[in-house]
C-alpha distance (Angstrom), angle and dihedral (degrees) to the residues before:
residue distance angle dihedral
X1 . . .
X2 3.80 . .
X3 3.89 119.0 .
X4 3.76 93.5 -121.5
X5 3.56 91.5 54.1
X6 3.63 100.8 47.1
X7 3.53 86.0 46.8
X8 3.85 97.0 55.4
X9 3.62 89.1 41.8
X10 4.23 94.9 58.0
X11 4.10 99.7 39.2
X12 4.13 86.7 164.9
X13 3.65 94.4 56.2
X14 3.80 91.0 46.8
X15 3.19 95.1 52.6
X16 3.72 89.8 45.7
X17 3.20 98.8 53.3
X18 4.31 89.2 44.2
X19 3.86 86.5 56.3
X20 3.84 93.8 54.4
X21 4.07 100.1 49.8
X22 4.30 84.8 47.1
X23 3.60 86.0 48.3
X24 4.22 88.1 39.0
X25 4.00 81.8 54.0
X26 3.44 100.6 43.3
X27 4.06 91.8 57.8
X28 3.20 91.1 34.1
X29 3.94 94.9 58.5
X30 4.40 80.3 41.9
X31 3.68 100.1 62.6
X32 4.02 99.7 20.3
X33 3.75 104.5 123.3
X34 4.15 110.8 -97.5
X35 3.63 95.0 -151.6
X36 4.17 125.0 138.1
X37 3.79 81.1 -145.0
X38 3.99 140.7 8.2
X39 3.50 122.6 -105.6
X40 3.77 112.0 -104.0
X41 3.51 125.6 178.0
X42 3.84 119.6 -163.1
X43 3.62 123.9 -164.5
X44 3.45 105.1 -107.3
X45 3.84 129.1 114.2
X46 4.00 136.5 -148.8
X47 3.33 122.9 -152.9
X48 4.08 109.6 -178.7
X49 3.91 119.1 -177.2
X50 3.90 117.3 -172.6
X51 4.19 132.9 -161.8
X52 2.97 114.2 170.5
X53 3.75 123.3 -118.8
X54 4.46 93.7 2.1
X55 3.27 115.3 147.1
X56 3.69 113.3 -121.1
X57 3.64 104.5 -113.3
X58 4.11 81.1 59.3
X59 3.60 95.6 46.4
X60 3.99 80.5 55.8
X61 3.33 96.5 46.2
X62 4.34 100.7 43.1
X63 3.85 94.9 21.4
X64 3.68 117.3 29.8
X65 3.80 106.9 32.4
X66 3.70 92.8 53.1
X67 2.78 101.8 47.5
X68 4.36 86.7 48.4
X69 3.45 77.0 67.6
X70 3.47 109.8 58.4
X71 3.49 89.6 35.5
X72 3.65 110.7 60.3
X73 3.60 107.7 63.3
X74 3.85 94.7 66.2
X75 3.28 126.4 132.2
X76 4.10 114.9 -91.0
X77 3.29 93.8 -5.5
X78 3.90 116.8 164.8
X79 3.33 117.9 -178.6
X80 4.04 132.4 -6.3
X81 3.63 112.7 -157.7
X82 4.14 110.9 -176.0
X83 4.10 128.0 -171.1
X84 3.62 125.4 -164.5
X85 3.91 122.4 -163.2
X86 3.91 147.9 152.7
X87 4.46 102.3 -53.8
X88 3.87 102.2 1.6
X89 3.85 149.7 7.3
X90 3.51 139.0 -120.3
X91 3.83 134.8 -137.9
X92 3.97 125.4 -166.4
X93 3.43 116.7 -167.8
X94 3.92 124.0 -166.2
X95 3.81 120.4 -167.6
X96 3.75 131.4 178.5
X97 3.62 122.4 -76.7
X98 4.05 103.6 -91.1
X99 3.92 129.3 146.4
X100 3.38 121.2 -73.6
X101 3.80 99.1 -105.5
X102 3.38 96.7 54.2
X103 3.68 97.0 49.9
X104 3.77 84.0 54.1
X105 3.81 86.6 80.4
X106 4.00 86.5 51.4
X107 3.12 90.3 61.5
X108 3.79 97.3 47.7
X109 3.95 83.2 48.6
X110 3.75 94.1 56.7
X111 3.67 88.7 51.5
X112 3.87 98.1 44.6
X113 4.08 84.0 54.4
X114 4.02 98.7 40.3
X115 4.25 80.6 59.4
X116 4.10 90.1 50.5
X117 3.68 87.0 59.1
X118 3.91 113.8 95.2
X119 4.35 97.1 -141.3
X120 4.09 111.6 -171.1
X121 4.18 105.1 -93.5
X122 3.57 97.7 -107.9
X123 4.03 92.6 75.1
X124 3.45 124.7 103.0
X125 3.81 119.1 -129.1
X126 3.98 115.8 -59.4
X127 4.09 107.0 -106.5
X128 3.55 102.9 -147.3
X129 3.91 111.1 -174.8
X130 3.81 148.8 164.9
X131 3.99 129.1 -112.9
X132 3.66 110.7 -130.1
X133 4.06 120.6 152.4
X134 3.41 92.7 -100.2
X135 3.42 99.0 76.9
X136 3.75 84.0 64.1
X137 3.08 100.2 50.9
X138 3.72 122.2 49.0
X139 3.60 134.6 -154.2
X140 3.56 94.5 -127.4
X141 3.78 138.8 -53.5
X142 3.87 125.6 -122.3
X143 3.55 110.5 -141.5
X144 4.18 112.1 -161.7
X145 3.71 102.2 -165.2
X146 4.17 121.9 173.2
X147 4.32 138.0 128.8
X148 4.15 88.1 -96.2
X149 3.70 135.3 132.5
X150 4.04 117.0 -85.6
X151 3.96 84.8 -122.5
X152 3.95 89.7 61.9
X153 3.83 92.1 37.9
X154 3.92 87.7 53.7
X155 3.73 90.8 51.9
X156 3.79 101.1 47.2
X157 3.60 87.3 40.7
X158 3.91 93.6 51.6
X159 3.91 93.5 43.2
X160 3.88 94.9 40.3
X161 4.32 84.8 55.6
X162 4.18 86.6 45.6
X163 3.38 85.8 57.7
X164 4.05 107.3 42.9
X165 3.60 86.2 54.4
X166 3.75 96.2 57.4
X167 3.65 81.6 60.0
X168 3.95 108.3 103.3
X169 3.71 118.6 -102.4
X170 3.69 98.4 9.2
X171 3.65 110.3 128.4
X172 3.97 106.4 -169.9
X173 3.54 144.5 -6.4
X174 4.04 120.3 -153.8
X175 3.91 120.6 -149.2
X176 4.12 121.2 -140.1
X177 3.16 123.0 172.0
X178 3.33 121.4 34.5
X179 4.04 140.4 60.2
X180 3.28 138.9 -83.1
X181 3.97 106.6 -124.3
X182 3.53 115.7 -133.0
X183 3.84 140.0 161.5
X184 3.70 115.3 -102.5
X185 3.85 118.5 -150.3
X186 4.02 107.6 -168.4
X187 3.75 111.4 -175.1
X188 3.28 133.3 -157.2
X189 3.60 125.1 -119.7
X190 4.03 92.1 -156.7
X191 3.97 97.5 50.0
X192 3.92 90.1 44.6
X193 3.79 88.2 50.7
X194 3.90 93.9 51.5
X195 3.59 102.2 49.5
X196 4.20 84.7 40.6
X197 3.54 98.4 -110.8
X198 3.91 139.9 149.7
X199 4.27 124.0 -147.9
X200 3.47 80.6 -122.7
X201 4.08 91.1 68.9
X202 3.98 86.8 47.1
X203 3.81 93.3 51.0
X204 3.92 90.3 47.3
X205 3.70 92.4 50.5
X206 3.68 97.4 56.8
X207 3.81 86.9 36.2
X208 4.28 85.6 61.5
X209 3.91 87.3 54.1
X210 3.93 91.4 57.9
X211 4.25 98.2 -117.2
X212 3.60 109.9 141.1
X213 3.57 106.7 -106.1
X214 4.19 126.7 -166.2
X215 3.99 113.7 -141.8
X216 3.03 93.6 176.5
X217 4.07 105.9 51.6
X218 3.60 88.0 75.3
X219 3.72 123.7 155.8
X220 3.66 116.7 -168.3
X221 4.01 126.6 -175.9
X222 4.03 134.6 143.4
X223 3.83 98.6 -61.9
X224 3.84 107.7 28.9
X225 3.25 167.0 7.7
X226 3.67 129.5 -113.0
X227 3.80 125.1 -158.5
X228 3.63 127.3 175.4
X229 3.70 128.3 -127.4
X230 3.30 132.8 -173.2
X231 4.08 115.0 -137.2
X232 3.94 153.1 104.1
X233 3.60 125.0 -96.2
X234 3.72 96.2 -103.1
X235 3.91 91.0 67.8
X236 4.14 90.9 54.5
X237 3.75 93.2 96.5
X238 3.62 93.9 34.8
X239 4.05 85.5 56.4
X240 3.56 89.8 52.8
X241 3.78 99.8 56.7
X242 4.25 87.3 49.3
X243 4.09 97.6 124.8
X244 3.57 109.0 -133.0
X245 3.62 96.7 -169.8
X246 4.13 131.9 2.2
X247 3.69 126.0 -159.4
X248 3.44 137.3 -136.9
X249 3.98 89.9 -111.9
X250 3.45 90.6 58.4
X251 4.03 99.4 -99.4
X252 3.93 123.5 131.2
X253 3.79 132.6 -159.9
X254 3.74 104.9 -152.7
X255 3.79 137.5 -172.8
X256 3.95 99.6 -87.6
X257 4.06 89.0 53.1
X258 4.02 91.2 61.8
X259 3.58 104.6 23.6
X260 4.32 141.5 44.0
X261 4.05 101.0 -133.9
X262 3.37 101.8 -166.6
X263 4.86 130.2 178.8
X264 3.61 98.9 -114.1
X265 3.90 143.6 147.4
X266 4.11 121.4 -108.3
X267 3.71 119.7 -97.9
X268 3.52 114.3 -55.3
X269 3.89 119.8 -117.4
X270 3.54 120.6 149.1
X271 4.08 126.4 17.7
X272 3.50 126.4 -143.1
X273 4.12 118.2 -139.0
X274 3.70 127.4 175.0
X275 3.81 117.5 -162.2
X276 4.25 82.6 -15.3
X277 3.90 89.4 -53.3
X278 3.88 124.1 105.6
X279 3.46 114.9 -97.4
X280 3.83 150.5 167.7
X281 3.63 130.1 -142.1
X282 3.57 131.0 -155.5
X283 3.98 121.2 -163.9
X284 3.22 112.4 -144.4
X285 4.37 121.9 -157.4
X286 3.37 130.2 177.8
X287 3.67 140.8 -136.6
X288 4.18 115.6 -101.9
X289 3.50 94.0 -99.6
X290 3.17 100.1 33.9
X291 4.06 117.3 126.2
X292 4.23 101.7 -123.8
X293 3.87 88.5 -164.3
X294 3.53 91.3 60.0
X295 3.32 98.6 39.5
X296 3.38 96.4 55.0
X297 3.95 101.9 43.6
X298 4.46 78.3 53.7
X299 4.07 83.4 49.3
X300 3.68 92.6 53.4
X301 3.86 100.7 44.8
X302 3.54 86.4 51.7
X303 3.65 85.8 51.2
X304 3.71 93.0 54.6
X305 4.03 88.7 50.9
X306 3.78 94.9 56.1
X307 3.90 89.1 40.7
X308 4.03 82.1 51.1
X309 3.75 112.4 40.2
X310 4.22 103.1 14.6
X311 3.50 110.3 27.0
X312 3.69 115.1 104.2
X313 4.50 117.3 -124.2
X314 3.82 104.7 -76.4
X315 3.80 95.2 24.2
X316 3.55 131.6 121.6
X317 3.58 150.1 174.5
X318 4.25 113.5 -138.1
X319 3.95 123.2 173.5
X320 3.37 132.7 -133.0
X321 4.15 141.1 -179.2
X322 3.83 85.3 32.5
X323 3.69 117.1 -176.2
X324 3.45 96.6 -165.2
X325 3.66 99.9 70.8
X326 3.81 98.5 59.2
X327 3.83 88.1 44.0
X328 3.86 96.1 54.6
X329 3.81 91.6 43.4
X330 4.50 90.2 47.1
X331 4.06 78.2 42.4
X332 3.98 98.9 49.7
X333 3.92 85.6 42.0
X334 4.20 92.5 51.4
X335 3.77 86.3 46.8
X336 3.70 99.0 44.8
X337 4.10 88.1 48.4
């Protein structure tokens, strides 16, 4: 028997079966995955150590080569690729191509050995991470652009990222664009000469009260000399009062009588301008099962509240790299077909 005829001759199971593969389509098109791009994962790691203000032949010599080390005898490793620079090194590890949960356990090895390896005190925590594709390609960045001073750019900014990441399923949000505040201690050469003491003595002192202090961003010209501190503007005063030395009499020379500590940004070196007017962007990613449709409609009706309630007259938030546009228009196209 011919298909045509059978089908002719049983309408109800035609239309039977036609009402399951609409109904097949229709979940199909519910639970497909919206995403501009599947989640890969590739099995490489990154290990990235920073300290602040190290020169780069030291962050080779404390950072990177112990950490070699540690690092070499693990199991089905491939290739270890390692970058030293200016405040921090950088560690990429390549390992055979294995399923993804076994290389789970590599990556619980790297981070067991990163914590055997004694780093100098003044680095911040090891950040020991994963390459998958999303952290190439973003959700979306938020771009808050507006004629406003850095100070209120740095807050919105700040507050805006605080915010996106309460967001469910979003995984990180990167900064560009603006500065890093920190407290700026500029001492003079003159004053430390007459009460017969050395920058080193001044750096020591506000090492003793715990503030994260750079050694080695150190500017020096004819009049001073500059050392970097890490801080928030509340702490100013308190840095002022730090005693660098105490005598027997019971007189102290403290911070504010050698040095100007003054709320500031870091050291300016690139701008960011959108359309000609300063801006910052924040890059958003998400988590791998995170919904990017809905996370971006949430990202934009925050948008609108800041734009609302915080933004300044003349300011605005725009969006760019948007993911959502190319998978509505690959979405209308699937439904239309």
């Amino acid at each position: 028997m011919s298909l045509p005829r059978m089908a002719v001759g049983n309408p109800v199971l035609v239309n039977l079966l036609m009402v399951a593969i609409i109904g097949f389509g229709v979940y199909s098109l519910a639970t497909l995955p919206q995403e501009q791009i599947p989640n890969v994962s590739f099995p490489w790691i990154f290990v990235v150590v920073v300290d602040p203000g190290v020169s780069p032949e030291e962050v080779e010599k404390t950072i990177i080569i112990p950490l070699e080390e540690e690092l070499q005898n693990l199991d089905d490793l491939d290739n270890m690729t390692s970058i030293s620079r200016e405040g921090g090194g950088f560690v990429w590890l390549k390992f055979d191509t294995m399923p993804e949960t076994e290389f789970k356990f590599r990556l619980q090895d790297v981070r067991a050995q990163v914590n055997k390896v004694k780093l100098p005190d003044s680095t911040e925590e090891p950040e020991v991470s994963q390459f998958k594709t999303q952290d190439f390609a973003p959700l979306i960045s938020v771009v808050i652009r507006g004629d406003m001073p850095e100070h209120q750019l740095k807050e919105l900014t700040d507050d805006l990222k605080d915010d996106i990441l309460d967001i469910d399923k979003v995984s990180q949000v990167q900064i560009a664009g603006v500065r890093e505040r920190e407290v700026w201690v500029e001492v003079d050469a003159a004053r430390l000469e007459q009460f017969g003491l050395s920058l080193n003595d001044v750096a020591m002192a506000i090492r003793g009260k715990h503030l994260n202090v750079s050694g080695g961003d150190l500017e020096t010209g004819r009049m001073d000399y500059r050392v970097r501190t890490v801080g928030e503007a509340d702490k100013i005063e308190g840095l002022r009062r730090v005693i660098v030395r105490a005598s027997p009499s019971g007189g102290h020379i403290r911070v504010g009588d050698v040095a100007f500590v003054s709320d500031t940004f870091e050291e300016e070196r690139t701008r960011s301008r959108f359309n000609g007017i300063r801006a910052a962007t924040l890059t958003v990613s998400k988590k791998q099962d995170g919904h990017s449709l809905k996370i971006i409609e949430e990202i934009k009706e925050l948008g609108a509240r800041y734009e609302r309630d915080r933004l300044p007259h003349g300011a605005e938030i725009v969006y760019t790299n948007d993911s959502s546009i190319f998978i509505d228009e690959v979405l209308t196209t699937l439904k239309t077909n």
